[in-house]
C-alpha atoms as one frame of an Amber mdcrd trajectory, in Angstrom:
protein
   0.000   0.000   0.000   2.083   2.896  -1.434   0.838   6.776  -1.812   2.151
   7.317  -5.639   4.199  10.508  -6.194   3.591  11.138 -10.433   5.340  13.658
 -12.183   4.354  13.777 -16.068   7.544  14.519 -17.769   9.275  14.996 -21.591
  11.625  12.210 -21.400  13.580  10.716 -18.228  16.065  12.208 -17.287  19.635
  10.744 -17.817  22.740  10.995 -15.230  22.984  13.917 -13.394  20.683  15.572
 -15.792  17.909  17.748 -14.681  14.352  18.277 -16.558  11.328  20.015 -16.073
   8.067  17.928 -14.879   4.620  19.517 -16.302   2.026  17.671 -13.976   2.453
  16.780 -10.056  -0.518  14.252  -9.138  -0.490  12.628  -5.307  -2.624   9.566
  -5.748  -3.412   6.526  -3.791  -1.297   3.254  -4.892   0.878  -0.098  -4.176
   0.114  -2.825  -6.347  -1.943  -4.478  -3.119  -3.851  -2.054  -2.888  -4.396
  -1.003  -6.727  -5.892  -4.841  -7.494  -8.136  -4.879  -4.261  -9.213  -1.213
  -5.385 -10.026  -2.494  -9.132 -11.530  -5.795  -7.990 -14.258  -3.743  -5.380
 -14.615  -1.785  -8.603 -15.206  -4.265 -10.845 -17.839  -5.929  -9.085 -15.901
  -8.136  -6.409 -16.623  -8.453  -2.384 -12.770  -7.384  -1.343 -10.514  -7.569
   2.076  -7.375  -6.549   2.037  -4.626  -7.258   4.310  -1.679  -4.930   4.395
   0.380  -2.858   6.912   0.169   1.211   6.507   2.117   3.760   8.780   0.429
   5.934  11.548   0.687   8.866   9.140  -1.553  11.009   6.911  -0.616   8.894
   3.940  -1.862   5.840   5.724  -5.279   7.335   6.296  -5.765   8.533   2.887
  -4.929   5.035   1.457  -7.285   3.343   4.228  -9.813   6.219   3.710  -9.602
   5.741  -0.396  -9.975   1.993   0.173 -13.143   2.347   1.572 -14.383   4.757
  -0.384 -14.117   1.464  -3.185 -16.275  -1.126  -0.768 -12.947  -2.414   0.186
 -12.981  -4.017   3.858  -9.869  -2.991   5.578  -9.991  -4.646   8.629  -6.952
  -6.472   7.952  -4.859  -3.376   7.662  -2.266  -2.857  10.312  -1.204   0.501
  11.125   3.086   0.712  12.151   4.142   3.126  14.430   7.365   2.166  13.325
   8.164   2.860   9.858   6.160   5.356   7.762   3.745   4.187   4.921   4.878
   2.917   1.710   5.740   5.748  -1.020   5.830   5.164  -4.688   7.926   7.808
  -7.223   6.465   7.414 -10.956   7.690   9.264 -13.750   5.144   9.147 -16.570
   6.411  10.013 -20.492   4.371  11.602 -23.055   3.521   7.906 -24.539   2.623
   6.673 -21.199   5.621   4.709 -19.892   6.553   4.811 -16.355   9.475   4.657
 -14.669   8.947   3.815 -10.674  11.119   3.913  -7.644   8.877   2.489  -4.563
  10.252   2.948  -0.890   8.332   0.202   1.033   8.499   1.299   4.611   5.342
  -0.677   6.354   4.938  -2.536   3.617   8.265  -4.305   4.393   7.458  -5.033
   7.962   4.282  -7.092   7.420   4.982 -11.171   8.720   3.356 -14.194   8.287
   2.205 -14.376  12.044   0.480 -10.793  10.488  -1.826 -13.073   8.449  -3.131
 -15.466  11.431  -4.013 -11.654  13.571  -7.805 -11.944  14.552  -8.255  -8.944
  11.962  -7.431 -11.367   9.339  -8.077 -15.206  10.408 -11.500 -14.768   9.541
 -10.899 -13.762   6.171  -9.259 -17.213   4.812 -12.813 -19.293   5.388 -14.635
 -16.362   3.631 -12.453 -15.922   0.448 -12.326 -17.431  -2.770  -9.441 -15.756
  -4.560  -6.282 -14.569  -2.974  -3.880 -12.273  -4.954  -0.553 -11.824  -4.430
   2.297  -9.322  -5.553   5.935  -9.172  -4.548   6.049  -5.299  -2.643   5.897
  -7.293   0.926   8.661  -9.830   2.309   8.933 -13.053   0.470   8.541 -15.225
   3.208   5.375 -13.219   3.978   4.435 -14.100   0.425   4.458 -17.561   0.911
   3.063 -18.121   4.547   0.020 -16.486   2.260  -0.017 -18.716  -0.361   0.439
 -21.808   1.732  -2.629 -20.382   3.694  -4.462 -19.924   0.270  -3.974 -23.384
  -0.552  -4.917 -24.890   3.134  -8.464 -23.215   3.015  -8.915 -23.913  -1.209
  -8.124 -20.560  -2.145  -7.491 -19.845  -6.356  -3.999 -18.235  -5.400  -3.279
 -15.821  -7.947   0.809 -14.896  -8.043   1.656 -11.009  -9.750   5.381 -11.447
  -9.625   5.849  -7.719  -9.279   8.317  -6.068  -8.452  10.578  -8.998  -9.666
  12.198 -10.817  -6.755  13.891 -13.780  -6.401  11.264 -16.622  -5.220  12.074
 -19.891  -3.448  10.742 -23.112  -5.524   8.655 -23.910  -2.926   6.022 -21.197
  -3.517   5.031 -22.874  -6.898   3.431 -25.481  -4.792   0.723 -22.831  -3.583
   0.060 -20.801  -6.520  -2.690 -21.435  -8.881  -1.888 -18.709 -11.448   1.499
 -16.625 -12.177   0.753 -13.449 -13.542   3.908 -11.870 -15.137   4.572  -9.265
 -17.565   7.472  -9.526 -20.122  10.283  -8.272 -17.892   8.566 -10.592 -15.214
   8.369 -13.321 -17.424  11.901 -13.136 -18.420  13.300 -12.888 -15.008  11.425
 -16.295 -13.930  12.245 -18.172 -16.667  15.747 -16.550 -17.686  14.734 -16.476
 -21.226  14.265 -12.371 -23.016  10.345 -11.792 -23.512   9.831  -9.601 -26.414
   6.744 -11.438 -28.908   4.470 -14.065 -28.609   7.137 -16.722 -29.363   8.958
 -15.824 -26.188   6.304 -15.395 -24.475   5.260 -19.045 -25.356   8.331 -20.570
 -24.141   8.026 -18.367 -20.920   4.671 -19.358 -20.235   5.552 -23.066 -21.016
   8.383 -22.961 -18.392   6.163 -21.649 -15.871   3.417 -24.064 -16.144   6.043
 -26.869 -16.057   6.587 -25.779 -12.289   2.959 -27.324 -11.311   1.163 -23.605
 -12.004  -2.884 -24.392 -13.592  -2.419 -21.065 -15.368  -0.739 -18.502 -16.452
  -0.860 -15.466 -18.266   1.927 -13.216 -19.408   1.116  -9.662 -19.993   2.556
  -8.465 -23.085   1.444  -4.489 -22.953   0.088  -3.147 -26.460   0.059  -6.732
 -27.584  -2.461  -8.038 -24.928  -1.767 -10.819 -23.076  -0.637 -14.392 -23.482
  -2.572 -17.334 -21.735  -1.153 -20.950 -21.221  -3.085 -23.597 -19.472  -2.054
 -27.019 -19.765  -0.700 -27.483 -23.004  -2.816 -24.862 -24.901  -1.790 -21.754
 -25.631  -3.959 -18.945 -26.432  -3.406 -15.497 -27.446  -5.428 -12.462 -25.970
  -4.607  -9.366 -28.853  -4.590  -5.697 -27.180  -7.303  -3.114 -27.785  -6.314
  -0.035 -29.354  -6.442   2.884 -27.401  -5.187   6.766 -26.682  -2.814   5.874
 -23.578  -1.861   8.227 -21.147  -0.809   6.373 -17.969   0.330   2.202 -17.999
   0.958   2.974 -14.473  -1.315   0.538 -12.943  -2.566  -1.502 -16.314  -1.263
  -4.870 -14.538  -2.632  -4.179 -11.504  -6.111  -3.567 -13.340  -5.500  -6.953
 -15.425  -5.279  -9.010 -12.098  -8.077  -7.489 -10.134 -10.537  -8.233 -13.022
  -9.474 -11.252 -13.755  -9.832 -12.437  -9.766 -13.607 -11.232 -10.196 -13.901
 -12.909 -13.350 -12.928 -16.024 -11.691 -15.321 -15.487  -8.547 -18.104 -14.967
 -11.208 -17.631 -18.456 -12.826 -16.049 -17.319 -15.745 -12.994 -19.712 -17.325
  -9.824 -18.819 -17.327  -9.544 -17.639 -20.766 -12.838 -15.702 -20.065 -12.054
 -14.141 -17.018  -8.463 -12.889 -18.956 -10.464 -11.289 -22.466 -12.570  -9.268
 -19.223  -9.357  -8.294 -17.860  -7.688  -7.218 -20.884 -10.123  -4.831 -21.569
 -10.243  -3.542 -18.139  -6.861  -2.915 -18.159  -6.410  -1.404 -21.549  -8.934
   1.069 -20.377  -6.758   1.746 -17.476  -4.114   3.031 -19.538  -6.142   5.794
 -21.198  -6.453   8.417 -17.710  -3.528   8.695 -15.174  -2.840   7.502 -12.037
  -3.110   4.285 -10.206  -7.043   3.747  -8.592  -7.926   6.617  -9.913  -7.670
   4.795 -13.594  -9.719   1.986 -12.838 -12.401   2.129 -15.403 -15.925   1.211
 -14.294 -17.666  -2.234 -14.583 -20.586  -0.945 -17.303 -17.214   0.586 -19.130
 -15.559  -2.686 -19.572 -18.820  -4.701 -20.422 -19.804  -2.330 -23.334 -16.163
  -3.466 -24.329 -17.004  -6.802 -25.167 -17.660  -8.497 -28.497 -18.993 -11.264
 -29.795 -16.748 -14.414 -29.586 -13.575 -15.200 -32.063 -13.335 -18.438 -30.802
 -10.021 -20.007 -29.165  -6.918 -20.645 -30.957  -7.617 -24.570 -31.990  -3.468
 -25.265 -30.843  -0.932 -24.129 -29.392   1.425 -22.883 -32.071  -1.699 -20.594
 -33.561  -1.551 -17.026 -31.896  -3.614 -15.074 -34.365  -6.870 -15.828 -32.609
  -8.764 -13.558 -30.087 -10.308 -15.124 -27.122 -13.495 -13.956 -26.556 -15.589
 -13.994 -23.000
């Protein structure tokens, strides 16, 4: 749970090099956060379980939280370290460039997750998302729990950080972009070839799913032995800042709605690549009537693996 710092710039700046920002925004953020904001959004029944400090940026992030449905019960406020602050330079095109200074964030534990605040939770939920801006080990004492109580356990391995083998065990679905993907599998991600072999790598660790996010290009799905290929929609985009985020919080109410995999992905896509066309983290995250006038009328599945040309359609 970060507060984002954005400053709209020209270009980034190189070494020692100085250049003039034309927008300051101050907006609520962390990737945690982001998908449990975009989820309550989208149509899901959200708790999210986090660590904030005892500071005016932790009550606007607890305060925005609920102002999305989100139930933050499980939030722990730190007297000890301040909250979580994310810098984000956005370019003209809508790239971002982020530095992210975790503070509470970094001090949440897995004896955090079995708090009265959150024990409850585990019996109650049906998804569980993850993402890599809290200490690894806390990462998988969550995922284990996931799995115990029959969780979907949905991995976003982001910020990219080394992760023990044993988490594969727990997770249902990785969730990677291409710079994700590549750093997981130590293969370059660049097309949907790469992605492919990426994808294949991953599932060969024991995952059901996964789906590598490939920006402009949409997203690539492997499940099994079946590749399909999600293509991006075409839109004016001003911020990517929280696009993934987006992605993984629709696709976890996708999944609570019943929809397959494949399915809940096409409704994510969209979600996300609406995202990208206003700035700033939550306040990006289109709304659900937005994302269902998206949809189309089915293009069917790709009919094998090697055949990327096809849409998948909800």
């Amino acid at each position: 749970m970060n507060m984002d710092l954005v400053v709209q710039v020209p270009r980034w700046p190189g070494p020692g090099e100085t250049v003039p920002g034309e927008r300051f925004l101050q907006v609520p953020g962390g990737k945690g956060a982001n998908q449990a904001a975009a989820a309550a959004a989208l149509g899901g029944e959200v708790a999210m379980v986090g660590r904030v400090g005892r500071d005016a940026f932790g009550e606007a992030l607890l305060a925005n939280l609920r102002r999305f449905g989100v139930d933050v019960s499980g939030v722990a406020a730190d007297a000890g370290a301040p909250t979580g602050v994310a810098v984000i330079g956005v370019e003209p095109d809508g790239e971002n460039r982020i530095v992210v200074v975790p503070g509470a964030n970094g001090r949440l534990r897995p004896e955090d997750l079995a708090a009265p605040a959150c024990a409850d939770l585990w019996g109650q939920a049906e998804v569980l998302l993850l993402q890599c801006e809290i200490p690894v080990e806390t990462i998988v004492a969550a995922a284990r729990l996931g799995r115990r109580h029959g969780l979907a356990v949905l991995l976003d391995p982001a910020p990219p950080v080394p992760l023990p083998e044993e988490i594969w065990s727990s997770v249902d679905a990785c969730l990677p972009n291409q710079l994700e993907a590549g750093v997981l599998t130590g293969r370059p991600v660049g097309d949907l070839t790469s992605a492919r072999l990426a994808a294949a790598d991953l599932l060969a660790r024991g995952l059901r799913w996964v789906a590598v996010k490939l920006g402009a290009q949409g997203v690539l799905l492997g499940e099994g032995s079946d590749f399909l290929h999600i293509a991006g929609l075409k839109v004016p985009a001003v911020d990517t800042t929280a696009a993934g985020d987006v992605f993984a919080g629709a696709l976890a109410v996708g999944l609570t709605e019943g929809l397959a995999f494949a399915a809940a992905a096409s409704f994510a896509n969209r979600a996300a690549a609406l995202s990208t066309t206003r700035p700033g983290a939550q306040s990006s995250i289109p709304r659900r009537e937005e994302v269902d006038a998206l949809l189309r009328p089915p293009a069917g599945p790709a009919t094998s693996p090697d055949d990327f040309r096809n849409e998948v359609e909800a």
